[in-house]
MITI-869674 format. One record per residue: residue number from 1; x negated, y negated, z of N, C-alpha, C in turn. Coordinates in steps of 0.02 Angstrom, whole numbers, plus 50000, padded with zeros to 5 digits. Last residue first. Layout:
% MITI-869674
(pt NUM (X Y Z) (X Y Z) (X Y Z)),
...
***
This chain:
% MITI-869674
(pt 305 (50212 51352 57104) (50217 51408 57139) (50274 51386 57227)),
(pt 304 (50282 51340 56946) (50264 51320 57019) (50272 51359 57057)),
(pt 303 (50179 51373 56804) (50205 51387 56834) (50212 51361 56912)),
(pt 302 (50152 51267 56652) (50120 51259 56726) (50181 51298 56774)),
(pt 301 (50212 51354 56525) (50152 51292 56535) (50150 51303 56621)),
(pt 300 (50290 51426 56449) (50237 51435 56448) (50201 51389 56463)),
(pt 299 (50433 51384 56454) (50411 51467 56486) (50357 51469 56472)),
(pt 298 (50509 51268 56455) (50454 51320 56389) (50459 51367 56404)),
(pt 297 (50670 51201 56486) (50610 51239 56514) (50574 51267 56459)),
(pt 296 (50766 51124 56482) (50715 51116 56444) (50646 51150 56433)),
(pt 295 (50845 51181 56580) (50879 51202 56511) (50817 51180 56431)),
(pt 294 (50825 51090 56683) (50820 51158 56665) (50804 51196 56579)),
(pt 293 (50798 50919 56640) (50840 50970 56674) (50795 51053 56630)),
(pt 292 (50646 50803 56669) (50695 50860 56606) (50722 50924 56658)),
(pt 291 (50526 50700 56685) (50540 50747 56725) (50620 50768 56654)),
(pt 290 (50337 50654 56651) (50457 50656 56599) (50471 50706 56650)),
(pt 289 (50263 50558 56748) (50278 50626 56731) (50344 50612 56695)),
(pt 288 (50096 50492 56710) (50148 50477 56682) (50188 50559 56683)),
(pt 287 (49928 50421 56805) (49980 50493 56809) (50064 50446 56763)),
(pt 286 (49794 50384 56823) (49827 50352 56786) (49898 50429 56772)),
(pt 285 (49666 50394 56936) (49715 50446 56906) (49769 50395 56877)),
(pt 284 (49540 50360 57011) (49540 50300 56949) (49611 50343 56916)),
(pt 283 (49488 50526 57052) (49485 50459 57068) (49514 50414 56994)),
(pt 282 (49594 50660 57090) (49549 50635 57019) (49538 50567 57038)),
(pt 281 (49626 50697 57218) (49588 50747 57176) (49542 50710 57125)),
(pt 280 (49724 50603 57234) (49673 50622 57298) (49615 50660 57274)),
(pt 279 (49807 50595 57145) (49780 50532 57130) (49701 50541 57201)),
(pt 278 (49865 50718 57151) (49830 50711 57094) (49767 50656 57115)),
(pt 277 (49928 50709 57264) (49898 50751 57264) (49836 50754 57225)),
(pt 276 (50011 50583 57203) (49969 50564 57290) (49921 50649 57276)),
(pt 275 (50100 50649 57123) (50027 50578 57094) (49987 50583 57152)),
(pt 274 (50145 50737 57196) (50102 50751 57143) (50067 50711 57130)),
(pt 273 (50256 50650 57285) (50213 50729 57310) (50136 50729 57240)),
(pt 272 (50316 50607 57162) (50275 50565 57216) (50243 50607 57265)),
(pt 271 (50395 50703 57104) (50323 50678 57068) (50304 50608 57120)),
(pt 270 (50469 50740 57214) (50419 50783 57209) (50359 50743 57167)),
(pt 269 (50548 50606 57219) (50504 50633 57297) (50457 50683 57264)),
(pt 268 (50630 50633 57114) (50579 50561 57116) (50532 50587 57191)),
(pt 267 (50699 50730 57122) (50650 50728 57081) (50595 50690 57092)),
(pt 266 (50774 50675 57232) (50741 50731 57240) (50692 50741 57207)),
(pt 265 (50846 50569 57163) (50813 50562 57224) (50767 50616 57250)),
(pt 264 (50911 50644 57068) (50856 50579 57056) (50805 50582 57100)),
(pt 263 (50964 50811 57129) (50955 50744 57103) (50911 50685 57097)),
(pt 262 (51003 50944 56999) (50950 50908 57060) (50948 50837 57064)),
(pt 261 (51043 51034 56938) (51095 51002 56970) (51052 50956 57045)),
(pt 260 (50936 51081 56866) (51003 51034 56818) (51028 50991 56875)),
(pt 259 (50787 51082 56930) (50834 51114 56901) (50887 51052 56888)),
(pt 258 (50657 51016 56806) (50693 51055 56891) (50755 51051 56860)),
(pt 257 (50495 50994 56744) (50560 51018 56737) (50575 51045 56817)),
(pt 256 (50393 50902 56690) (50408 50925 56738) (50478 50944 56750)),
(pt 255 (50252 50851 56567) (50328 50859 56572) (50349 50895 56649)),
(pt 254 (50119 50703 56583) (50154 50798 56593) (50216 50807 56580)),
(pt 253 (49974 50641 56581) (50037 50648 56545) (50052 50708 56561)),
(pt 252 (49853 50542 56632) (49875 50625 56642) (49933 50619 56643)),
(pt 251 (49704 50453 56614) (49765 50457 56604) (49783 50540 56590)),
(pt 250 (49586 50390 56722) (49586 50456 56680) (49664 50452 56680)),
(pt 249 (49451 50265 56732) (49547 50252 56732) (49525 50335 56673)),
(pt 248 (49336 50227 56690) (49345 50249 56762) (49416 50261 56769)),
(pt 247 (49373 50230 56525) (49311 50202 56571) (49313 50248 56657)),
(pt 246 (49471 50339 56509) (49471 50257 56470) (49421 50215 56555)),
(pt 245 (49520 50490 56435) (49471 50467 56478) (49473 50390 56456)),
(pt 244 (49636 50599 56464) (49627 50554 56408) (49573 50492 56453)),
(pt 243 (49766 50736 56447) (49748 50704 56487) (49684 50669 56432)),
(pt 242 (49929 50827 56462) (49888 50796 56405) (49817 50749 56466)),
(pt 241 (50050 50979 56471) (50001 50921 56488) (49957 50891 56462)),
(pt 240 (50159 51046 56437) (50148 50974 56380) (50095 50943 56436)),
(pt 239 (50228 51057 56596) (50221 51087 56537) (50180 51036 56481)),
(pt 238 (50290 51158 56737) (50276 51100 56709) (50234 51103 56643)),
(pt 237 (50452 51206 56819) (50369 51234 56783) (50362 51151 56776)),
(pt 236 (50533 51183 56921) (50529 51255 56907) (50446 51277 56877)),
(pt 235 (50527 51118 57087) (50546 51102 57026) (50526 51192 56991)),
(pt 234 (50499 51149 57215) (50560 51118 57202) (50596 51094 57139)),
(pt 233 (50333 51099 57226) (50382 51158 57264) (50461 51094 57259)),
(pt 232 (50202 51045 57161) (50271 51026 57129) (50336 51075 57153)),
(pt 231 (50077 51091 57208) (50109 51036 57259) (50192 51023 57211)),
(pt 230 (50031 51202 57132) (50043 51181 57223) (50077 51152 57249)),
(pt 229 (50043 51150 56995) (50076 51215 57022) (50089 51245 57109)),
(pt 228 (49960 51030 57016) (50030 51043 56968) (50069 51099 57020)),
(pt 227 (49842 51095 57057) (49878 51051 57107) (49956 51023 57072)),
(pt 226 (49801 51157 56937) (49835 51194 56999) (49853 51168 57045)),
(pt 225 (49780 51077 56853) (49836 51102 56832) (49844 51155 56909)),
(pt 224 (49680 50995 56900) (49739 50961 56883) (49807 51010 56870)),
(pt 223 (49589 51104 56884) (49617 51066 56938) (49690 51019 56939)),
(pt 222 (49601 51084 56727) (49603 51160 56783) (49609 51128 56836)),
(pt 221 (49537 50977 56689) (49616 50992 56684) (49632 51061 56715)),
(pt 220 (49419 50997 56748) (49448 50938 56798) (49536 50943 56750)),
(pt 219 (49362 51081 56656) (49356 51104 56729) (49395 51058 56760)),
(pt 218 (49367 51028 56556) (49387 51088 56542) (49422 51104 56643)),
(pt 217 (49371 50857 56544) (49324 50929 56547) (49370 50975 56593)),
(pt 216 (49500 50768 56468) (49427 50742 56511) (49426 50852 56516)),
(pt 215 (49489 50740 56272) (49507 50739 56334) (49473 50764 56406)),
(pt 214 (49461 50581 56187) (49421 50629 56209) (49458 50675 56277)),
(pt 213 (49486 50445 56120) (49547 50473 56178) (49520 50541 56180)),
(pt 212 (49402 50403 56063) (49453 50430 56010) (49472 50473 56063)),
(pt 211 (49299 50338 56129) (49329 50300 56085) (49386 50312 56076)),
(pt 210 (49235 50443 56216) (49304 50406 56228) (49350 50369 56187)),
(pt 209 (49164 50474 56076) (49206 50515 56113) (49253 50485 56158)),
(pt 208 (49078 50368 56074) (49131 50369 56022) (49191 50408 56032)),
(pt 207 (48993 50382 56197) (49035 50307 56186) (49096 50354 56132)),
(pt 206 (48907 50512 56121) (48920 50513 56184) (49004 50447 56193)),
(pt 205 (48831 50416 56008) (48905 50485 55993) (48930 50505 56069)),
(pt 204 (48769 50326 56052) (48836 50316 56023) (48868 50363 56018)),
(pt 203 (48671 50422 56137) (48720 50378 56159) (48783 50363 56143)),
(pt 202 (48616 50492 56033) (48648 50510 56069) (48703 50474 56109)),
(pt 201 (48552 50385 55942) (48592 50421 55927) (48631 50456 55987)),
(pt 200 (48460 50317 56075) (48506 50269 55999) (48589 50334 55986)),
(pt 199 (48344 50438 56075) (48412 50413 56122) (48462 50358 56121)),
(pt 198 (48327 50439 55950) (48360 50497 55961) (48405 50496 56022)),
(pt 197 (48259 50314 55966) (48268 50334 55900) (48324 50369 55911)),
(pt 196 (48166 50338 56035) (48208 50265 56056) (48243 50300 56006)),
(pt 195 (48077 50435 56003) (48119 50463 56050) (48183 50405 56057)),
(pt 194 (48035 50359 55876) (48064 50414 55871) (48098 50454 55925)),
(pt 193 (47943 50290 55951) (48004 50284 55928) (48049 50314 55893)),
(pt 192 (47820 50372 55992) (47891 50348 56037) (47935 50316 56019)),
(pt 191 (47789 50410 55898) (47791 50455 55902) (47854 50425 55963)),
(pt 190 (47731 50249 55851) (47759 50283 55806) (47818 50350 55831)),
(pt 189 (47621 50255 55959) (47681 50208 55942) (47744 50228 55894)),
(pt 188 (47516 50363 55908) (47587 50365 55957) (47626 50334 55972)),
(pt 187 (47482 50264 55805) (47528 50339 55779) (47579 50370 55850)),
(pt 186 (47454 50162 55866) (47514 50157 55806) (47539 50206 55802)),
(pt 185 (47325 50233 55935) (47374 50181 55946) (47446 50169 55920)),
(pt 184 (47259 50294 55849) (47290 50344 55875) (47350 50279 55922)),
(pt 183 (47173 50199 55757) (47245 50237 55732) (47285 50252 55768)),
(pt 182 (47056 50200 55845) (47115 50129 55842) (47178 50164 55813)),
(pt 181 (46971 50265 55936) (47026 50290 55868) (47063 50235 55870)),
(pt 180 (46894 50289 56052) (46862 50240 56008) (46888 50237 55932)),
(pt 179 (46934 50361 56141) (46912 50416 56095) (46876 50362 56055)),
(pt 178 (46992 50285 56245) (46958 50325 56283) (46899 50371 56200)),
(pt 177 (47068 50190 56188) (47026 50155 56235) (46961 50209 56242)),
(pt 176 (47185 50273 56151) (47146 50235 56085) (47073 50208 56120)),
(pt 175 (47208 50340 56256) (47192 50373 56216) (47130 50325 56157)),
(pt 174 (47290 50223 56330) (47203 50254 56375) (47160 50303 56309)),
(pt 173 (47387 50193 56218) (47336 50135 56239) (47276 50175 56266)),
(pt 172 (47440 50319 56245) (47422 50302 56179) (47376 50242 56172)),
(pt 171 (47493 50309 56366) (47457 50362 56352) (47407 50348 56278)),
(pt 170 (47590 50191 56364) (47495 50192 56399) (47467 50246 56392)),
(pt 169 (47693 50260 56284) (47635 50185 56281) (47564 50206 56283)),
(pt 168 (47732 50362 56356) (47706 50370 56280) (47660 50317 56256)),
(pt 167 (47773 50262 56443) (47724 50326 56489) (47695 50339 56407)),
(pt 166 (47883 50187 56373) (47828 50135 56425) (47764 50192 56437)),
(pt 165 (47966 50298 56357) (47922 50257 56292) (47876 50200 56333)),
(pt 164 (48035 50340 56467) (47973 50378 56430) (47959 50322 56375)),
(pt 163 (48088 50180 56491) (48046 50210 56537) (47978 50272 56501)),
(pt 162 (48166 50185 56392) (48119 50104 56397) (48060 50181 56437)),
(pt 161 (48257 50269 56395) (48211 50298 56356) (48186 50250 56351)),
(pt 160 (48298 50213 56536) (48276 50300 56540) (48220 50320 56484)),
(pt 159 (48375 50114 56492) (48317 50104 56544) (48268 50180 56548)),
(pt 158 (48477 50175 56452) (48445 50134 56391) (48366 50126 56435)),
(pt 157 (48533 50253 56543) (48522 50261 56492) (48445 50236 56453)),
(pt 156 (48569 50120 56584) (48554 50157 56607) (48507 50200 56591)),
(pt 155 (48685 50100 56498) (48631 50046 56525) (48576 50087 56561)),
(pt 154 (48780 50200 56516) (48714 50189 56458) (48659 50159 56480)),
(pt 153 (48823 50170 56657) (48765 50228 56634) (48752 50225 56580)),
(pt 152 (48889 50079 56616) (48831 50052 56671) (48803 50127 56657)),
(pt 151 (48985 50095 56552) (48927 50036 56524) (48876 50035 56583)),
(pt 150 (49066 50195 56597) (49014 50224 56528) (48951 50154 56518)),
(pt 149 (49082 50230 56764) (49071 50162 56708) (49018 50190 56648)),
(pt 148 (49089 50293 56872) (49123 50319 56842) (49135 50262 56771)),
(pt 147 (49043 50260 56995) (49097 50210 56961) (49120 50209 56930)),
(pt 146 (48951 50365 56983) (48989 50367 57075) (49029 50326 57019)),
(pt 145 (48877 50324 56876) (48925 50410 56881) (48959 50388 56943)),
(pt 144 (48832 50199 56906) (48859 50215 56852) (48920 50262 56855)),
(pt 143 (48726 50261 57014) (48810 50213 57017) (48851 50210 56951)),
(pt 142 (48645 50324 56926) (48677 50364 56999) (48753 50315 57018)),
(pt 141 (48614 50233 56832) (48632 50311 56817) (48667 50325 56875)),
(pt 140 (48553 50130 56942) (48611 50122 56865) (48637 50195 56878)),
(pt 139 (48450 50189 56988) (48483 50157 57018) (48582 50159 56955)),
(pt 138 (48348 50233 56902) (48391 50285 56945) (48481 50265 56982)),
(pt 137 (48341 50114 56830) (48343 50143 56783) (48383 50207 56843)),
(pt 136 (48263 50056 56925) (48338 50015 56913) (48368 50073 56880)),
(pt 135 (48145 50115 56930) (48180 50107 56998) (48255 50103 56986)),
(pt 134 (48103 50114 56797) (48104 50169 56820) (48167 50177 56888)),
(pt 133 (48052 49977 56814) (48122 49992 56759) (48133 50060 56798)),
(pt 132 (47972 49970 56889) (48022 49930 56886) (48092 49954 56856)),
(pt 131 (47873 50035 56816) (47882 50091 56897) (47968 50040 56891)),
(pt 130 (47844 49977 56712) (47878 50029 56711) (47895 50072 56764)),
(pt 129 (47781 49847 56757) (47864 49856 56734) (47893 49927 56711)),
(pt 128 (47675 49902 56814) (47725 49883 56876) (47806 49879 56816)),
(pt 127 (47612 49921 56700) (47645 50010 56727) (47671 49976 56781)),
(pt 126 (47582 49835 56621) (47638 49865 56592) (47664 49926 56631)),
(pt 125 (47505 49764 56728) (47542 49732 56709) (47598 49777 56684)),
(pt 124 (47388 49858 56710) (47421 49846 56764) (47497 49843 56761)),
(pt 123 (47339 49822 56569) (47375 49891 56590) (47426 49906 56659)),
(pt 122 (47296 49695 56600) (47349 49738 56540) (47376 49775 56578)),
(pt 121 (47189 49734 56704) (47252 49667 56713) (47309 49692 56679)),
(pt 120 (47101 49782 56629) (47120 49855 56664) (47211 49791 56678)),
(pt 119 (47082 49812 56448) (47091 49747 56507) (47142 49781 56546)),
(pt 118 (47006 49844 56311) (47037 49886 56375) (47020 49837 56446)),
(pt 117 (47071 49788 56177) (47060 49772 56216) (47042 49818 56296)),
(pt 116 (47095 49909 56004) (47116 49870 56078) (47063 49870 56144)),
(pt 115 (47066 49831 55871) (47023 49857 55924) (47059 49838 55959)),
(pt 114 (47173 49902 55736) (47133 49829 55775) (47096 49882 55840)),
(pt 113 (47208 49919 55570) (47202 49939 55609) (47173 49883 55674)),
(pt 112 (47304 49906 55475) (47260 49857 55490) (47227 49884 55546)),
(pt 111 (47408 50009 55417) (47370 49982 55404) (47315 49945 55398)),
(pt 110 (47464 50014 55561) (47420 50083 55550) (47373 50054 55482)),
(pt 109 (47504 49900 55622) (47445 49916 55632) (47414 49969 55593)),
(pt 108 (47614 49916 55510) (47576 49883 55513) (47504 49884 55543)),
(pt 107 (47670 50032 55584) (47657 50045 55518) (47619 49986 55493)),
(pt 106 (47703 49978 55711) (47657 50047 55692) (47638 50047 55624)),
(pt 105 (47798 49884 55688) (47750 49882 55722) (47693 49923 55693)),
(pt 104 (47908 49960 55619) (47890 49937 55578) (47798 49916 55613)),
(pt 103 (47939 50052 55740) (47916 50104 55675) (47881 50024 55617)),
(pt 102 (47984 49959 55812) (47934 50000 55850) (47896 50040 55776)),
(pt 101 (48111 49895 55746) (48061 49865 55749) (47995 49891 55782)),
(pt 100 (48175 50034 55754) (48141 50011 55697) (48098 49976 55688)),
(pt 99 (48187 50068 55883) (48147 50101 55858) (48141 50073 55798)),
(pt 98 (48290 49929 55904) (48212 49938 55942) (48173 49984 55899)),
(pt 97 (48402 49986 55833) (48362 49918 55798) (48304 49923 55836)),
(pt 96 (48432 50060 55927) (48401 50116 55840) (48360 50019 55840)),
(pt 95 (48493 50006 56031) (48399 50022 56041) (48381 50048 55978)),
(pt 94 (48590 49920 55967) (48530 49878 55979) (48460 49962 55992)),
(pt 93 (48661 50047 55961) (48652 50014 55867) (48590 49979 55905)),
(pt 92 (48697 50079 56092) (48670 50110 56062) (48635 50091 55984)),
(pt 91 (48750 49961 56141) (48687 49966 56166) (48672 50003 56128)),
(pt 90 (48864 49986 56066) (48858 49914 56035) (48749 49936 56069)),
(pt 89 (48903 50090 56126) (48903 50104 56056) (48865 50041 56049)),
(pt 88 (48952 50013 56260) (48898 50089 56226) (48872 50070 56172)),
(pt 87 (49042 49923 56218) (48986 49907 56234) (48933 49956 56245)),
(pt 86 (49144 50012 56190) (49115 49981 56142) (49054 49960 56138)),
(pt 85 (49166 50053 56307) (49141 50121 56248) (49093 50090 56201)),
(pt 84 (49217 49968 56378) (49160 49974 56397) (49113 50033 56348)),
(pt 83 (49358 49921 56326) (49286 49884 56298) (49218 49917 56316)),
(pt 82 (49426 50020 56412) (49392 50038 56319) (49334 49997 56303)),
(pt 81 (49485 49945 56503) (49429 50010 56488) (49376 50014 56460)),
(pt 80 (49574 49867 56514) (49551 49849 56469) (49498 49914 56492)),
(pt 79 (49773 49927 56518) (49711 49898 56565) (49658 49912 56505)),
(pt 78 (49896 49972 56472) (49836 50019 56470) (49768 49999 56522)),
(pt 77 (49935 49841 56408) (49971 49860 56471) (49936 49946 56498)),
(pt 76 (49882 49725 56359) (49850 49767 56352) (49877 49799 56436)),
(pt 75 (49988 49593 56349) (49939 49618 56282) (49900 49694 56312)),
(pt 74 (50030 49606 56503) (50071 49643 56426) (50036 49643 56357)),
(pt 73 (49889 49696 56570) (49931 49638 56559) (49970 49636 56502)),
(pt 72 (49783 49774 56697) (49819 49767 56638) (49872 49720 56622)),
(pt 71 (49653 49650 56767) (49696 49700 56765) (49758 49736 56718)),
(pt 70 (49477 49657 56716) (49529 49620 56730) (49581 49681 56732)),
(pt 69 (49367 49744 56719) (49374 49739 56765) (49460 49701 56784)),
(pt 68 (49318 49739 56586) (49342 49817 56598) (49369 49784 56674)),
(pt 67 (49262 49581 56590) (49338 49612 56558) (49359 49677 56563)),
(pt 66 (49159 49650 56651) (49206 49598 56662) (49265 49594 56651)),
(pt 65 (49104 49734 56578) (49108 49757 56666) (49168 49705 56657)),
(pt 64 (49054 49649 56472) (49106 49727 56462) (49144 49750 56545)),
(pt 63 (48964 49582 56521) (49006 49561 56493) (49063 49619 56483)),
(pt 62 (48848 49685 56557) (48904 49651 56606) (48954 49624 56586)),
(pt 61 (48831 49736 56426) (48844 49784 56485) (48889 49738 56527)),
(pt 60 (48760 49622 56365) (48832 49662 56353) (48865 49693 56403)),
(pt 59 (48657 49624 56437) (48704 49577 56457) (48776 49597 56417)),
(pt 58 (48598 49743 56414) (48612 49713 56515) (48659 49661 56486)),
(pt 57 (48565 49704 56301) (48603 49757 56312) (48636 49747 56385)),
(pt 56 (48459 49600 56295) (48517 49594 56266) (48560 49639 56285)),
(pt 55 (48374 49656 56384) (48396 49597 56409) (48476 49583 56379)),
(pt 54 (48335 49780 56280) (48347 49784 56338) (48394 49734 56382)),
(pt 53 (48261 49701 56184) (48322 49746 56177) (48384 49755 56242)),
(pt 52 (48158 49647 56250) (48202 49603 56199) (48281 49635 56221)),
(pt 51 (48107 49774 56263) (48125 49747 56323) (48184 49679 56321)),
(pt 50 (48051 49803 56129) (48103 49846 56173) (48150 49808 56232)),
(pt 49 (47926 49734 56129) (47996 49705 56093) (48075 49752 56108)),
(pt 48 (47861 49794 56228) (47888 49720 56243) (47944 49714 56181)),
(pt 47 (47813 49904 56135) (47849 49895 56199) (47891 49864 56233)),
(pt 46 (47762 49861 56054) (47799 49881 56031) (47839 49899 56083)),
(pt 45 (47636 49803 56118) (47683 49767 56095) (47751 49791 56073)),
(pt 44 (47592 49920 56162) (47620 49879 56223) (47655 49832 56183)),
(pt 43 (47545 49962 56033) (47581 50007 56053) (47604 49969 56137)),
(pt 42 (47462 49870 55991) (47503 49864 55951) (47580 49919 55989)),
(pt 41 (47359 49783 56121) (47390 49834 56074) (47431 49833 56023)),
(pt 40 (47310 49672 56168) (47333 49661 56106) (47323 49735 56071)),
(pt 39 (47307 49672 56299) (47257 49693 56293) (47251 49719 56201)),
(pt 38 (47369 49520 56366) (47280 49550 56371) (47249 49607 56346)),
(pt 37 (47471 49543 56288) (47419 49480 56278) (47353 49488 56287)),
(pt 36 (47532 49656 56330) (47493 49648 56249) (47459 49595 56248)),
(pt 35 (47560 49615 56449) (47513 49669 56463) (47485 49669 56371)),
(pt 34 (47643 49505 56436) (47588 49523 56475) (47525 49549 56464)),
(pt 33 (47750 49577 56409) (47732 49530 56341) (47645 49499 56375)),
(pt 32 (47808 49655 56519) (47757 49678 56455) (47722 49645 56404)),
(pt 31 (47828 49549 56596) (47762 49594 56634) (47718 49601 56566)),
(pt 30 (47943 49469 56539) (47878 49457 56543) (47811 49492 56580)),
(pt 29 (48025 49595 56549) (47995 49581 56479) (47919 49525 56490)),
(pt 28 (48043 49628 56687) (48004 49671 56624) (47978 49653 56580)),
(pt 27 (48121 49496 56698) (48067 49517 56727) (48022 49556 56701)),
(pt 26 (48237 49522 56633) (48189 49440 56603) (48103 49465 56636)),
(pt 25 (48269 49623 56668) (48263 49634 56624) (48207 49584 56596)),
(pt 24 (48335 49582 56816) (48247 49621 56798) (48229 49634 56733)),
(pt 23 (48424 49502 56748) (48392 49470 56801) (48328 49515 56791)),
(pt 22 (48501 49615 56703) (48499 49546 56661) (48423 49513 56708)),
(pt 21 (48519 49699 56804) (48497 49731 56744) (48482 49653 56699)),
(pt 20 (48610 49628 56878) (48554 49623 56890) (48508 49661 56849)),
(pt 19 (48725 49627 56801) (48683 49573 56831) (48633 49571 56840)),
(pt 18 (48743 49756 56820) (48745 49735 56758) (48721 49672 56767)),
(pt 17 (48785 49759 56956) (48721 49804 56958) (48700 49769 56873)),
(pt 16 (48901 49682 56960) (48865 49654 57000) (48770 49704 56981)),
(pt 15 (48981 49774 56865) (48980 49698 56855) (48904 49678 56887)),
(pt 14 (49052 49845 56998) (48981 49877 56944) (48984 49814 56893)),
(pt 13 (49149 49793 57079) (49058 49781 57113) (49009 49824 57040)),
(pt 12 (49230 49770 56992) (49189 49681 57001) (49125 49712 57021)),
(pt 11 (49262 49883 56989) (49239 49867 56925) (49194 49799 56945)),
(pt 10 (49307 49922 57121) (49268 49939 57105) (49207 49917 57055)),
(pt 9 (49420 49813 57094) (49359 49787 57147) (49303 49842 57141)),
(pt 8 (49551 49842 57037) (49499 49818 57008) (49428 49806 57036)),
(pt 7 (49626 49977 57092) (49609 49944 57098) (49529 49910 57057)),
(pt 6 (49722 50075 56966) (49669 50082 57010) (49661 50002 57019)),
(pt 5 (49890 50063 56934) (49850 50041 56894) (49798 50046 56951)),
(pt 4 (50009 50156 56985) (50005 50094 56970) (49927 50117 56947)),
(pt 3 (50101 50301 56889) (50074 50291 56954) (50045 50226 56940)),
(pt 2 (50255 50322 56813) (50180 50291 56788) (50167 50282 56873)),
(pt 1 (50388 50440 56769) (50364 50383 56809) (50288 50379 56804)),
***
């Protein structure tokens, strides 16, 4: 038997934070496109085109919330999850495209070198959108994990390495301002994309792992397997457990053996004892038990106690 499907209303309210990642995103970007006007770095510009990135990603993000949010339906009787891996992976390809356009930036100025501007307004300008981002950026991550949403903690994420590459910025702007090195501009432009770069990579491989039904941590099928062995009084063992992460929805496959001469009605009361145990333990618990007479028994999977 299949326990029902988590309620969708969590998913509408992380939707609502992906919104607003859209909304401060328009905001950031015009602080930073700002802060290069006045003070025509090459390393605040490389900034601002991040922020590009950024707007685009917030809106995947929500778009993914959306449809992760509808409920399952005979095209997709699993419920829709998964899109939200995609939309990882999809944030992760946009920020490598940021560090490129950050590495092509740099490599231009490094050629041409320019005098930056030291316009205190600039500078202003690029550290309210980075206290900004910084704010949303805690904000995301911490709901993200409570909602248990891979698209709202990339997003997240994605705000984390805006954030050190906004601090690598202005270090590299006060530097070029402070030594009279126009180079040193580009080259630490350069040095922070290479972090956009590495947090690109991580991400997607982080997303790809649910991709491919990843199963959930070591420590939460250990729980799973002693509230098996607690709460299943009346059956003998349990066995073949499998378990399988799909956004905030954790699917947990088992076999459950009792005895031969037990009936329906009996069986059916214990794995309703178990989902309610399970479903109290693992939030978003997607539970499927084969219950099997005696005679099917392993002798080596979940003893009941």
């Amino acid at each position: 038997m299949t326990s029902p499907a988590p309620s969708p209303a969590a998913r509408e309210n992380a939707s609502h934070y992906a919104l607003g990642s859209i909304l401060l995103g328009i905001i950031v970007l015009g602080l930073k496109f700002g802060g290069w006007y006045y003070t025509g770095s090459v390393a605040l510009y490389s900034d601002a085109l991040e922020s590009f990135v950024n707007v685009a990603a917030a809106a995947v993000a929500y778009g993914a919330l959306r449809v992760s949010a509808r409920p399952a339906d005979n095209n997709h009787p699993y419920g829709h999850q998964k899109i939200e891996y995609i939309a990882a992976v999809f944030e992760g390809a946009l920020i490598i495209v940021a560090a490129l356009a950050v590495f092509h930036a740099s490599w231009e100025a490094w050629k041409n070198p320019r005098v930056v501007t030291p316009d205190t307004f600039g500078i202003a300008l690029n550290m309210a959108a980075s206290v900004l981002n910084a704010f949303w950026c805690w904000v995301l991550m911490r709901r993200g994990r409570a909602l248990r949403s891979p698209a709202l903690v990339a997003d997240g994420k994605h705000l984390l390495s805006d954030v050190v590459s906004s601090v690598g910025v202005l270090v590299a702007l006060l530097a070029a301002i402070a030594t009279g090195l126009p180079w040193l501009d580009p080259a630490l432009a350069c040095l922070v994309a290479l972090n956009i770069l590495w947090s690109g990579y991580t991400l997607m491989q982080s997303s790809f792992s649910g991709l491919m039904d990843e199963a959930a941590a070591p420590e939460e099928v250990e729980r799973i397997r002693a509230i098996i062995g607690l709460e299943a009084e009346g059956a003998i063992e349990a066995h073949d457990l499998r378990t399988r992460h799909a956004g905030a929805a954790t699917f947990i496959e088992f076999h459950l053996v009792v005895p031969g001469a037990m009936t329906v009605d009996a069986a059916h009361d214990i794995c309703d004892r178990l989902e309610a145990a399970i479903r109290n333990e693992v939030e978003g618990a997607r539970i499927t038990i084969h219950v099997e007479p005696e005679n099917k028994a392993k002798h080596q999977g979940i003893v009941v106690l």
